[in-house]
Steps between C-alpha positions, in 0.01 A plus 500: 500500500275524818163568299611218251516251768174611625641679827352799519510569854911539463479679172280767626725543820816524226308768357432723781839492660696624153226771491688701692770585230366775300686380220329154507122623620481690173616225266240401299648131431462364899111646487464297171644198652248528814235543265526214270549269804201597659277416177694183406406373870145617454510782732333808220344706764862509678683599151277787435553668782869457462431675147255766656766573810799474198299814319426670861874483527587707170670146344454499157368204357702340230372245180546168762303700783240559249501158350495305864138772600383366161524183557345515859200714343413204224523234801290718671292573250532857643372691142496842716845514624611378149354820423723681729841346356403524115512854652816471675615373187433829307635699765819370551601446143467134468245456209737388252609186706405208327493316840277694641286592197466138513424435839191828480338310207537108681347720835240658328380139336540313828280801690209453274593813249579332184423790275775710693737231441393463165525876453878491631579287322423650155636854558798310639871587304672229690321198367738170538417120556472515862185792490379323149459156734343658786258648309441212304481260778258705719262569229507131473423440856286770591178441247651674213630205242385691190712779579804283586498346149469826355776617701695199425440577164701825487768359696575237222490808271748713741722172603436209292616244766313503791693285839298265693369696725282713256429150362359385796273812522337464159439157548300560837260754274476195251380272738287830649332486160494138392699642188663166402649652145662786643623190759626317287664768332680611840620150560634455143713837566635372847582175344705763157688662808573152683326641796232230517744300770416756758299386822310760496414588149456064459236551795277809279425299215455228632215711698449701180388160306292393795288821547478410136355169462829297346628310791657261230746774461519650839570107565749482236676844620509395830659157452788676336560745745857408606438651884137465648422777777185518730332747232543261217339225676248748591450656175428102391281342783270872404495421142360155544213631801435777322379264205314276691756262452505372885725198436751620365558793740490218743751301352712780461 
């Protein structure tokens, strides 16, 4: 409760004082609960060295210890100590976690590895939406959009209904590539699974059909969005600079 409301100061004094039962010093759950409230409040040097004191100690790591380093190693953009827990991972018998499978590949994609990731990914047995979108989605964003169609491709052949969020991902690599048919496609499929109504999905193709030179129908898609977020507007006022069409991205 203390590190959710930002109080650190208390939390860490809550911690040291139960320290002194044995039975509570060794519970894995408390060190897990210090270290996730240090990253969400931005402190990562401060949550490693719980971890690295939490291993001096003997405490065995469990799947939410490893997830929480993870997670602290992409913000960080810390490729090295990634490293160290993909080890971890192997050595304490958690490689068949789809959590934290998932978690390795999104770390090794956010620390500039993508091949790793990409390599995890397809000598992975635990293959489900969540991993499928966050290897779809960070293709997408990090310079790879070729490979996140073809990836999408073999999802639709594994799933054959993708959610929103994988939606979202393959339209970012359409408007990466200008690829207005595969667009179009995309949006015709989100409109078949009456997810075109989402915010977010609304706001990529309407960005999708700006990057690609239709702002009739980013226009169009836009005006029927029935909620308009920052992003949309965004994804709107860029399609109309981004075409030299100053005016409009004024008026808008």
């Amino acid at each position: 409760m203390y590190m959710k409301c930002a109080d650190i100061r208390t939390a860490e004094c809550i911690f040291k004082r139960v320290l002194d039962y044995e039975s509570v010093r060794r519970n894995t759950v408390i060190w897990n609960v210090m270290i996730r409230g240090y990253i969400s409040n931005g402190y990562l040097s401060l949550a490693l060295e719980f971890f690295i004191e939490m291993l001096n100690l003997g405490i065995r790591p469990d799947s939410s210890t490893i997830l929480a380093v993870l997670v602290l190693c992409s913000e960080s953009l810390d490729l090295k100590v990634g490293k160290q827990i993909h080890g971890l991972v192997f050595s304490h018998g958690l490689r068949n976690d789809v959590r934290t499978e998932t978690a390795l590949i999104d770390m090794y994609f956010k620390c500039g590895d993508p091949e790793a990731g990409l390599t995890m990914f397809s000598q992975s047995q635990n293959r489900n939406l969540v991993m499928w979108s966050a290897v779809v989605s960070n293709c997408a964003q990090d310079g790879y959009p070729t490979k996140a169609l073809e990836l999408f491709n073999g999802f639709m052949l594994e799933y054959g209904f993708p959610d929103s969020l994988i939606l979202i991902a393959v339209l970012r690599a359409c408007s990466a590539l200008a690829f207005k048919s595969r667009g179009m496609e995309i949006h015709g499929l989100a409109v078949k699974l009456a997810l075109d109504a989402d915010t977010f999905l609304g706001g990529a193709i309407v960005d999708m059909y700006g990057k690609c030179g239709d702002l009739e129908s980013a226009q169009k898609v836009f005006s029927g969005l029935p909620s308009r977020d920052l992003i949309s507007w965004n994804a709107l006022i860029s399609g109309y600079s981004q075409n030299e069409c100053a005016v409009e991205a004024f008026e808008s």
